[in-house]
C-alpha positions as CSV (number, residue, x, y, z in Angstrom):
1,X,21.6,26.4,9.2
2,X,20.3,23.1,9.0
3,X,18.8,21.7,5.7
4,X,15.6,20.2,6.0
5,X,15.5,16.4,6.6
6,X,12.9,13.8,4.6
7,X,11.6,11.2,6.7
8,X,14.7,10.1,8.7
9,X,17.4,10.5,5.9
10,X,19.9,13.7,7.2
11,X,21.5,13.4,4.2
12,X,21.5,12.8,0.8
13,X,23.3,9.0,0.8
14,X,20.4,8.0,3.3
15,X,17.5,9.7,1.4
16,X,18.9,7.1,-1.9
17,X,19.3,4.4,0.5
18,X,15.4,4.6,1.2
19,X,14.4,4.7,-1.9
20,X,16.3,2.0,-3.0
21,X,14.6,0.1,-0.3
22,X,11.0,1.8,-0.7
23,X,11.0,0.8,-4.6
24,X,12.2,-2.8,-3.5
25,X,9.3,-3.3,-1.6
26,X,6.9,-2.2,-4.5
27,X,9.1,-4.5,-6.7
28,X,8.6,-7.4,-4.6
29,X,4.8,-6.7,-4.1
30,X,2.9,-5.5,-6.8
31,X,3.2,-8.9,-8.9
32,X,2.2,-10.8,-5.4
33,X,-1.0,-8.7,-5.5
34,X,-2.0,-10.1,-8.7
35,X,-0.9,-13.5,-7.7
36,X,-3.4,-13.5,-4.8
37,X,-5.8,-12.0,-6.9
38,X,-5.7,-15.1,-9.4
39,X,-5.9,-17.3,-6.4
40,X,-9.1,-15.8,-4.9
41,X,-10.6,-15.8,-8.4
42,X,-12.9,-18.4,-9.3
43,X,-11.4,-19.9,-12.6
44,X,-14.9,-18.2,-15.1
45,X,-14.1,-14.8,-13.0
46,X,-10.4,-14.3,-13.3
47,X,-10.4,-11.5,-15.8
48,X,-13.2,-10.0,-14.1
49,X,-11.2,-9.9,-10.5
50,X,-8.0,-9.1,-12.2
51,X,-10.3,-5.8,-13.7
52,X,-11.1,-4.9,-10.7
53,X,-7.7,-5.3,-8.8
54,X,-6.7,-3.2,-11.5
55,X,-8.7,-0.4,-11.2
56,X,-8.5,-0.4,-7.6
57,X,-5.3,0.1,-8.1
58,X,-5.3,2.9,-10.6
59,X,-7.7,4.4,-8.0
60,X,-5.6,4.4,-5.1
61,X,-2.3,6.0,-7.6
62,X,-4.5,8.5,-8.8
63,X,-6.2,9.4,-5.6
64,X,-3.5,9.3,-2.8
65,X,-1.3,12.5,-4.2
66,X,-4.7,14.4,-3.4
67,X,-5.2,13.0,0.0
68,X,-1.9,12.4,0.9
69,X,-1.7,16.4,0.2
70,X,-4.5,17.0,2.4
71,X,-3.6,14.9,5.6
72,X,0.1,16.3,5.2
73,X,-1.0,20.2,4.9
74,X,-3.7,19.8,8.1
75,X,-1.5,17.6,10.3
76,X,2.3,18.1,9.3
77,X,2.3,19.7,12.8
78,X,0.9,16.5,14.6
79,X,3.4,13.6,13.0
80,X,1.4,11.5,15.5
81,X,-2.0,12.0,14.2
82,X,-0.8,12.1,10.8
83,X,0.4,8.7,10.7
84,X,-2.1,7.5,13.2
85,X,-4.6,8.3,9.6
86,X,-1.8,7.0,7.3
87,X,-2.3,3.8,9.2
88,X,-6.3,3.2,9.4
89,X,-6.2,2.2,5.8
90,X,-3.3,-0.2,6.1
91,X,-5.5,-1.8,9.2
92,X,-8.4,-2.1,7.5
93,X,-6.9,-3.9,4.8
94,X,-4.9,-6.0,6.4
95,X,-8.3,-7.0,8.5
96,X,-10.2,-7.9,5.4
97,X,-7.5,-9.7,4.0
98,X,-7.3,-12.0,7.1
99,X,-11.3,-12.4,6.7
100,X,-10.5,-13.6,2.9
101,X,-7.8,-15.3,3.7
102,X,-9.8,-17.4,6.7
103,X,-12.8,-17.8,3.6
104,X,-10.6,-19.3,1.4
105,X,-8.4,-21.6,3.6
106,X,-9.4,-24.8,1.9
107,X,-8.1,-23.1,-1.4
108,X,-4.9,-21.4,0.0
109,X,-3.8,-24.7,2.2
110,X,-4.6,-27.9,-0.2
């Protein structure tokens, strides 16, 4: 009998091998989200952005175990629709970042 896969690691050497990967990426990340915060702050409103960033971000930690629960359990049948939702969020961020990026061109590009 087959043991049950996780994502696309068949065994236990792959499964690390992600996760090492997975954790890089957050390692590399996180601190460039509160770079670009600092640089779309105006210099009076930097604490005041960084706030925010941060409680977005406490947000989304605290809330995606529940909704990542919830589009797994009703879709885990449907991998296709499942990460066709995973993705909207992703989109939409990556849109409005583009928007704020194009906003702030002067400031990015001196």
């Amino acid at each position: 009998m087959k043991e049950k896969e996780i994502g696309f690691a068949e065994d236990f050497k792959n499964f690390i091998l992600s996760v090492i990967i997975f954790t890089s990426g957050e390692m590399l990340a996180l601190p460039l989200i509160t770079t670009i915060t600092t640089i779309f702050a105006k210099k009076e409103k930097k604490s005041l952005y960084l706030g925010f960033q941060g409680l977005a971000e406490g947000l989304g930690w605290a809330s995606a175990p529940v909704f990542g629960g919830i589009v797994l359990d009703n879709f885990i049948k449907n991998p296709i629709s499942m990460w066709g939702i995973i993705t909207i969020p992703g989109i939409l961020t990556f849109l409005i970042f583009l928007k704020c990026v194009k906003i702030n061109e002067k400031k990015f590009f001196k």
